[in-house]
ZAMARGU-4260 file (C-alpha; in steps of 0.2 Angstrom, whole numbers, plus 5000, padded with zeros to 4 digits):
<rodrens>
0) 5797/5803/4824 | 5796/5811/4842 | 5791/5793/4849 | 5807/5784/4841 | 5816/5798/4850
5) 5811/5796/4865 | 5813/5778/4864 | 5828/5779/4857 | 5831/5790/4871 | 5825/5778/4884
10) 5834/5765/4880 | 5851/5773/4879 | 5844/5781/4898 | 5843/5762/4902 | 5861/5754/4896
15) 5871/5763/4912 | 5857/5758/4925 | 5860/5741/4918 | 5879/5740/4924 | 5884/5743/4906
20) 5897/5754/4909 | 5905/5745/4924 | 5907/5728/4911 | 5927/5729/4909 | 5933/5737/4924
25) 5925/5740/4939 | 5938/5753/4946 | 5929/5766/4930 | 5911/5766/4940 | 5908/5778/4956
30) 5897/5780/4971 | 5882/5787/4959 | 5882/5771/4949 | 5878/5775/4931 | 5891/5790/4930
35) 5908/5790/4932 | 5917/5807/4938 | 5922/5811/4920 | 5905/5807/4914 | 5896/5818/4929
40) 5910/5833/4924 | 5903/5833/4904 | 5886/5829/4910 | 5886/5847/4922 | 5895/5857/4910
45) 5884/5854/4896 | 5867/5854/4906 | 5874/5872/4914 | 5881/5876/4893 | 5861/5872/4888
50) 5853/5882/4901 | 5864/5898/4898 | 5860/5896/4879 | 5840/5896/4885
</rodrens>
């Protein structure tokens, strides 16, 4: 079970890399390619939310 989560975990990792975020509108990707600033602002909050509840 921990394999096909990290697997699973890998792959979804892999789809922005790939450009699959930026496939219907170009003006959503940013600088830092696989996040976009909405995506960067949920990503910081809930890595600072984790940490706090460690």
């Amino acid at each position: 079970m921990l394999v096909m989560l990290w697997g699973t975990s890998i792959c979804l990792g892999l789809l922005p890399v790939m450009g699959w975020n930026c496939l219907r509108d170009e003006s959503t990707c940013s600088v830092v390619r696989p996040l976009t600033k909405n995506n960067a602002a949920i990503l910081s909050i809930s890595f600072l939310f984790m940490f706090a509840l460690m």
